[in-house]
N, C-alpha and C positions, 0 to 999 in steps of 0.2 A: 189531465186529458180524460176522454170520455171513456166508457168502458162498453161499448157495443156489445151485443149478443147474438146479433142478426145482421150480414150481409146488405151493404145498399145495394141488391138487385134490385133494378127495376120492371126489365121483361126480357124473355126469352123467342130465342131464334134458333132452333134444331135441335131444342134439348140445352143450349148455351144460354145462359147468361149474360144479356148484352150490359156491359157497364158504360159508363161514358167514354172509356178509351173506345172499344168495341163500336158502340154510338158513331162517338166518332169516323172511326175508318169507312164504316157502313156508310155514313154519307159519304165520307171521300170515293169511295167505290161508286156509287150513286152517278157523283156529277164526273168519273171518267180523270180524277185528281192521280197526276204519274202514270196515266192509262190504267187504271184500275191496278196497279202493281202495288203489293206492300212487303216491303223488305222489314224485319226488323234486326235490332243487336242484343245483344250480351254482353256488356264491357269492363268486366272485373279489372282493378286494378290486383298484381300481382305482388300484392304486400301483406298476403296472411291467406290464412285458409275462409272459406264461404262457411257462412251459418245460416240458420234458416229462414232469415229476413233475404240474401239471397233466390234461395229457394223457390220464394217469391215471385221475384223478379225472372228467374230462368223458366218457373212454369208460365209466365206470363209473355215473356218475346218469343217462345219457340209456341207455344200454347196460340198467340195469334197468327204465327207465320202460317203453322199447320191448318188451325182453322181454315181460312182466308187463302190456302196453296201458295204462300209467299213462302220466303225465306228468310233465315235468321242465321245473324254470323256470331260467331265466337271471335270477339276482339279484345284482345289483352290491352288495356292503358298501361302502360311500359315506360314512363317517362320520368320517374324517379328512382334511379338503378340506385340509390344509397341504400331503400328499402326492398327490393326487388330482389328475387329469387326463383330459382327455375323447378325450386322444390314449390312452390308454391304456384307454379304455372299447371307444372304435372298434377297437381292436388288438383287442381281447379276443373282441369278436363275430364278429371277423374269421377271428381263430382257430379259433374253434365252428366254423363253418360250414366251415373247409375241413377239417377234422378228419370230415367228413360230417356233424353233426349240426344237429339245426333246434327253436329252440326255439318255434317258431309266432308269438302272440302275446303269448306268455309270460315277457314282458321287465321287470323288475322292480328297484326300486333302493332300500335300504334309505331314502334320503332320501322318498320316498315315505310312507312310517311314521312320520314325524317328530312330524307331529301327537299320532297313537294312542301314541306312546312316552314321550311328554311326559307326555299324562293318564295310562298308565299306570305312570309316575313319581310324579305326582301321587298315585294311588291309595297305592302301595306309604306315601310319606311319611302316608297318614290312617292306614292299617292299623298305622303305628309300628313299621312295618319297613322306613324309608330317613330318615337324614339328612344334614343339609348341616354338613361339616366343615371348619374353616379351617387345618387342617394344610396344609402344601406338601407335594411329590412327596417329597421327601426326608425330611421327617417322619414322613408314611406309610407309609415304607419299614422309618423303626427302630421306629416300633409294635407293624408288623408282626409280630417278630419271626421264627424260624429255624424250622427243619423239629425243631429239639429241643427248640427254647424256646416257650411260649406267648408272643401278641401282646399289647401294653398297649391300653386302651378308648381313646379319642382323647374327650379333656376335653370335647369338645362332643357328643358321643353322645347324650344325653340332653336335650337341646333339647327344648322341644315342641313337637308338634305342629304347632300355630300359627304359631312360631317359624319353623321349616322351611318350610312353606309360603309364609311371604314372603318368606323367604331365596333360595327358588328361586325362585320370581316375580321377585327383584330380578335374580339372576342372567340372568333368563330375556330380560330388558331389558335389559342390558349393564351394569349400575351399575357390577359389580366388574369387576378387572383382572386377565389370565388368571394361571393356576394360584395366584387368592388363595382359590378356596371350591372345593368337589367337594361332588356328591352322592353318599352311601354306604348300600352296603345295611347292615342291621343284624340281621346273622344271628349269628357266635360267634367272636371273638377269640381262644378256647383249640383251635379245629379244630385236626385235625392236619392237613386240607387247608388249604395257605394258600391258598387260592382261595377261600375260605368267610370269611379274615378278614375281614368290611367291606367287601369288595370295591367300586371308585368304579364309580358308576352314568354321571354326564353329569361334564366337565369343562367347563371354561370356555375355550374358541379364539372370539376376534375374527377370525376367517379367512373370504373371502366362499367359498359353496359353489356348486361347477362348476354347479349344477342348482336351487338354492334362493337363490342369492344372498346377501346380508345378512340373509334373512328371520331367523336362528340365528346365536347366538354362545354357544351351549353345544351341545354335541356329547355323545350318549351313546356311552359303551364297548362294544364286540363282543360282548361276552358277555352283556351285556342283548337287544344288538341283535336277535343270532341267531336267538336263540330264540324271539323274539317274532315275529321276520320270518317265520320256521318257520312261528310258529302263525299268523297272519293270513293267511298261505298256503295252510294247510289242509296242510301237506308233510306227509307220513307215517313217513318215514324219512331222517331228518337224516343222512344220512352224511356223517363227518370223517376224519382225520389221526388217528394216536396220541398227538399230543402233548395233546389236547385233551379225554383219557382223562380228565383231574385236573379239569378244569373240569367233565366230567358234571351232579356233583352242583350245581352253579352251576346251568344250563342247566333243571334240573329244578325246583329253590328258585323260581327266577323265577316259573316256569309254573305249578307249584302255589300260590303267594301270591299269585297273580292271578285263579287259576281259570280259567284260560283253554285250549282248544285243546292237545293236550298230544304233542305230536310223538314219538318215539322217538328219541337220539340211536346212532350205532353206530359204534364207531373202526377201521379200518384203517393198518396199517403204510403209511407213505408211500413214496413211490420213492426208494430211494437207488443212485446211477449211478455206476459206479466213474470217476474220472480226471473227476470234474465235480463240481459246488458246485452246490444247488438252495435257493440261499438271493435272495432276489428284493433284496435289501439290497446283500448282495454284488456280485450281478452288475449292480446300479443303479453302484455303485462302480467296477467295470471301466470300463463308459461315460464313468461320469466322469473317471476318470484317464486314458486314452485307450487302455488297454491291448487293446479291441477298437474297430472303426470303431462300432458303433454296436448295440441291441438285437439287429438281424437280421446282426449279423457271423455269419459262415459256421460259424463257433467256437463260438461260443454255445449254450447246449442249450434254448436261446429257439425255441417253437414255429416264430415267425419266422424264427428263423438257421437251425433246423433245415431248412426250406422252402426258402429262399434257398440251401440245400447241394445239394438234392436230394431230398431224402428225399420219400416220398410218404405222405399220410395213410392209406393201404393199410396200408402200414409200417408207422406210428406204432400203429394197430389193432390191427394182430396180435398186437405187442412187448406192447403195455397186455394184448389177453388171455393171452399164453403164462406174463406172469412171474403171475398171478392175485395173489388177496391173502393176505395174512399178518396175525397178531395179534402179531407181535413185527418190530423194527424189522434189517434187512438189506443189502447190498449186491448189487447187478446188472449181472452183468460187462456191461459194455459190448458185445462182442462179440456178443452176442444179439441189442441191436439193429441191429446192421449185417449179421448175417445175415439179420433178417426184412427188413431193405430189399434186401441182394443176391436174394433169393426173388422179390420182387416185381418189382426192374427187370430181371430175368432173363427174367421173362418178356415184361415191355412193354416196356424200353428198343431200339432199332435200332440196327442194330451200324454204329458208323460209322470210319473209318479214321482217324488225326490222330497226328504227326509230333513230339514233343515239343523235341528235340534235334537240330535234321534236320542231316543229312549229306547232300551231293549226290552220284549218282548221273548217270554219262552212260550211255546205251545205246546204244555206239559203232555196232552195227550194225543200228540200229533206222533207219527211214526219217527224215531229217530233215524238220519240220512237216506227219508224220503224228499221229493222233489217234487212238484205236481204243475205242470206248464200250463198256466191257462189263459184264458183267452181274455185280451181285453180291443176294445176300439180306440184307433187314433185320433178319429175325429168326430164327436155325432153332429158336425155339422155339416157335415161331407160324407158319405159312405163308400164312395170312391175310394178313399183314404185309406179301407179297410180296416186289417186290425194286425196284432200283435198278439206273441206270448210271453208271456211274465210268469217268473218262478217264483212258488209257494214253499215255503220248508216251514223247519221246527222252531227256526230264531228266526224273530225281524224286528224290526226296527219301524215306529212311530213317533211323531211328535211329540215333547216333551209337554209342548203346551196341552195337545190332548187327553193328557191324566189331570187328574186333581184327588187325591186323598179326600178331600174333605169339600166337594163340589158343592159351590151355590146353586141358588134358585135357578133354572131353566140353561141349568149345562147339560149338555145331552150327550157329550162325548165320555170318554173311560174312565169309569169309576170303580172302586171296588163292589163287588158282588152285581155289578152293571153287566149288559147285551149290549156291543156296538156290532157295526159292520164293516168288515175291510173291503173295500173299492176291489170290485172285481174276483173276491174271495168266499169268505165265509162269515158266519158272525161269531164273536168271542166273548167271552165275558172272563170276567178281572176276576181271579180268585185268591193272591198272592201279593202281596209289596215287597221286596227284597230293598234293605236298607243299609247303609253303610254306620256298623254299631258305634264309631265314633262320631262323626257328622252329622247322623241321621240324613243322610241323600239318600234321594231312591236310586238305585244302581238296575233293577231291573223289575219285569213286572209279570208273573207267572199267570199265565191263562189257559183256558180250555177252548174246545173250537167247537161246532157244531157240523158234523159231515154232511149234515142233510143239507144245509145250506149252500152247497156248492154254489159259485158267481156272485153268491150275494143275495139270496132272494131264499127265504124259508115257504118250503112246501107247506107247514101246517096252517102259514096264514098270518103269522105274527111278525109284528113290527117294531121296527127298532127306531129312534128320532135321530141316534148318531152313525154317519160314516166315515172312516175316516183313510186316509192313504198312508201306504207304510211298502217298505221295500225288503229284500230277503237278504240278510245279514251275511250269507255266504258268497249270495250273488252282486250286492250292492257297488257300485263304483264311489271312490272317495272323490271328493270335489272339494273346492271354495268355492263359494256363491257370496259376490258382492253386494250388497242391496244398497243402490243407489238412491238420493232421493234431489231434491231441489240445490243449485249450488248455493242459494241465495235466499236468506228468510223472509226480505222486502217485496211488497207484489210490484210497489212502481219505482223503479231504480232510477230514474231522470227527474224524477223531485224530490230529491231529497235536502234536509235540514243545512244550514249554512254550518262549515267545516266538516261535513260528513262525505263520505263516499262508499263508494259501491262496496268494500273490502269490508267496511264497520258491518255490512248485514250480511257477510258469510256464515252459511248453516254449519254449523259444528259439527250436526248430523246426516252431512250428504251422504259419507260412506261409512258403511257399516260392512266389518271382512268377516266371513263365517269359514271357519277354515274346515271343522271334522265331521261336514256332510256328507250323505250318500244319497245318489242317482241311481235307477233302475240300470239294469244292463244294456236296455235298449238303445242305449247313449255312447255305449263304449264306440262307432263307427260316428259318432255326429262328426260332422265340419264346424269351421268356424263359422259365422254369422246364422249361423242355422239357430231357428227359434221354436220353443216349444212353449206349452203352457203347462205349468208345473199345477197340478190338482190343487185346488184352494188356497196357491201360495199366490200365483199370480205370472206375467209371461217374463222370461229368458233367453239370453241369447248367450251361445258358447263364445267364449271370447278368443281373440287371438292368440293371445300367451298359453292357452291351453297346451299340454305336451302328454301322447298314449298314457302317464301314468298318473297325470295330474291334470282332471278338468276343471274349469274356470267358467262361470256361468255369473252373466250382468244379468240383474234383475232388468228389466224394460218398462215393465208397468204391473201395479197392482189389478186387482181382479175389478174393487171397486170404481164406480165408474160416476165421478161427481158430474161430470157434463149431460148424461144421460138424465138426470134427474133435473137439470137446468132447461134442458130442452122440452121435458115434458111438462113441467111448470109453465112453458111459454103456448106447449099445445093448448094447456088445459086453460088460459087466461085469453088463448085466442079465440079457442071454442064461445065460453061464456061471453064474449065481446060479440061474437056473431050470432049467440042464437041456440047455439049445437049441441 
């Protein structure tokens, strides 16, 4: 697949982005199509949690309903209660809504139509365009035939009428035993779509359902569903997935042999996310093998994990409008989206100090059990934000990586007989190593301060090349900070080598646990999902599991920003293309 870097926008109407769906509707509005009405949906099936190929798709049907002053329903495909779960209905709405969106009370579930899909089942078998076949799943399958071969009729095709109608009646009361009868449409065995051969309408599951109970023990197929759910909704523009391209003519067959309500179907390229798997089967799989904790693992491109990481649905927003859509199917670097969430925590995160690897620090000639609160900003991208005080004493605590004994070429952080600056302090210089006499470890690092330099900034005029951040040893809060990174080392996980699968290119290095870090104080009141950006480390979010004596901080994203430097490569190639 291709790996785009730039949206197929073509032109813009209000500040929007008109894509070919949008195109589309535009003319249907135009020529007065549904009286200028555009309803759309959302129609998750409730058999795993959403991820951010989703994401997608829900900024996109509420994203045109609002546009356009239509409406957009929330409809659960509900039609295979073996997989179904009401944990995963609640997750789902859960998701909407923090995504910014609100479906009113426009909350809808294909079991709800159970009744109307039955009589209109019923209809189809009088009109002698659906029967009841006793082929099994795998029978059906060599009937079917291939994309070159035509399909064989199924012995029982020809029933009548009558015949069929009690058959499904008996079905419909549980007589038979599952997958011994399906109901089938009876449209044309020689298509060259197989989607048209026969296709089964209800099958037979003795499975109680999350929301109907025992009421059903035949279940109709998705692709009857749909469309029907469409039409009883009054939805104006079905929008799908690509894959869903081949079924069309399905979608339409139904609606037209019914005569009913007749929707518009319109496909879109789906999201493909480089160094991720957007298969809901898959990632149910992870779960179950244990290879993540659970749907909202940090790792996961599950709405949920994605949230539990950090990310904000600011973010999630933007990323859905920047990559827009496509008629052919792509890849989307990653990086994009961690740019549009660095953009956004950049501006709202507070900047807060925290210690990953700490090394001690004494400040030989700092007053012993003095304190000195000083003043530091939350934000300097905001000043609104205001500011903070942070405490100064005789011990703290800096990165370990920021000393070096015996510093290379253009290291500019703490060395011996070295001037750095502490963020928001003073400046210091290294006059001590304190070593452990069997090991040789440094155990600590005795320094002097300079009082003139109060905040960080020397009156006399002199400058330092390192700053670095460190926290107060007495004041400090202990943490674990996770550092998350890709679950997956492969960028394209859908073509992969024959006998390989997605699990052979699991990162060894997704997670990495730092357990005997320390946080500024200012942290001691955070909430969970509250996100800061940790000075030089990169941004974090408190996690759930956090407890008053124990905080838990996901890493979100690093500071560096590889999409920023992709985009400006494309400035600067578009510049000299033009001229500029």
């Amino acid at each position: 697949m291709e790996k785009p870097i730039e949206p197929p926008a073509t032109k813009k109407k209000n500040g929007v982005i008109l894509d070919f769906i949008r195109t589309i509707i535009e003319e249907d509005i135009r020529r007065g199509k549904h009286g200028g009405r555009v309803h759309t949906r959302f129609p998750p099936e409730p058999n795993g949690y959403l991820h951010i190929g989703h994401a997608k798709s829900i900024c996109l049907n509420f994203g045109i309903a609002d546009q356009y002053n239509g409406f957009c329903n929330l409809r659960f495909d509900d039609t295979n209660p073996s997989k179904e779960e009401v944990e995963y209905v609640e997750s789902i709405k859960e998701d909407v809504h923090w995504l910014g969106f609100d479906w009113e009370k426009r909350e809808y579930y294909a079991s709800d139509y159970f009744d109307n899909l039955y009589a209109y089942a019923v209809d189809l078998i009088k009109k002698g365009k659906a029967y009841v076949c006793d082929l099994n799943a795998e029978q059906i399958r060599d009937y079917r035939g291939t994309l070159t071969e035509p399909g064989k009729e199924s012995p029982y095709r020809n029933r009548t009428i009558e015949e069929n109608l009690n058959l499904f009646e008996r079905m419909k009361t549980g007589e038979f035993p599952d997958g011994s009868r399906t109901l089938r449409a009876k449209i044309d065995m020689c298509s060259g779509n197989l989607n048209m051969r026969d296709p089964v309408i209800y099958r037979i599951l003795h499975v109680p359902h999350h929301r109907t109970g025992d009421k059903w023990c035949i279940y109709p197929m998705y692709d009857f569903t749909h469309c029907l759910s469409d039409s009883i909704e009054g939805i104006t523009h079905s929008i799908c997935t690509l894959e869903f391209e081949d079924h069309r003519p399905l979608y339409d067959w139904y609606l037209d042999q019914l005569k009913v309500f007749h929707p518009q179907q319109i496909e879109f390229a789906r999201l493909n996310l480089s160094y991720t798997i957007m298969s809901k089967r898959k990632l149910l799989n992870l779960v179950k093998e244990g290879v993540v904790s659970d749907w909202d693992d940090p790792r996961m491109p599950t709405i949920q994990g994605l949230r539990r990481r950090g990310y904000t649905p600011e973010s999630i927003r933007d990323f859905c409008s920047r990559i827009g859509l496509a008629k052919r199917e792509s890849i989307v670097d990653i990086a994009l989206l961690d740019h549009c969430l660095r953009e956004d925590l950049n501006k709202r995160a507070p900047r807060v100090m925290a210690v990953l690897k700490p090394l001690k620090i004494v400040i030989t000639n700092y007053p012993e059990n003095n304190v000195e609160w000083l003043e530091a900003e939350n934000n300097p991208e905001d000043e609104t934000m205001g500011s903070r005080k942070i405490p100064f004493s005789r011990v703290l605590y800096i990165e370990h990586e920021d000393f070096r004994e015996d510093p290379p070429k253009k290291y500019f952080r703490l060395a011996p007989g070295r001037e750095v600056r502490l963020k928001h302090a003073y400046y210091i210089t290294c006059d001590e190593v304190v070593k452990d006499p069997e090991t040789g470890r440094i155990l600590e690092l005795r320094c002097s301060y300079d009082p003139a330099t109060k905040g960080g900034w020397s009156k006399d005029g002199r400058k330092v090349k390192g700053t670095l951040h460190w926290v107060s040893a007495e004041h400090a809060l202990p943490a674990e900070i996770r550092l998350y990174d890709q679950l997956f080392s492969r960028e394209n996980l859908d073509d992969l080598e024959e006998g390989k699968t997605h699990l052979d290119f699991l990162n060894p290095n997704s997670l990495d646990v730092l357990e005997d870090c320390r946080v500024e104080n200012s942290l001691a009141e955070a909430k969970p999902e509250s996100r800061f950006q940790f000075l030089r480390q990169g941004y974090f979010c408190l996690d759930k599991d956090s407890t008053t004596g124990r905080l838990i901080f996901n890493r979100t994203v690093i500071l560096r920003d590889t999409w920023a430097k992709i985009e400006q490569k494309m400035l600067n190639k578009a510049s000299q293309k033009n001229g500029t």
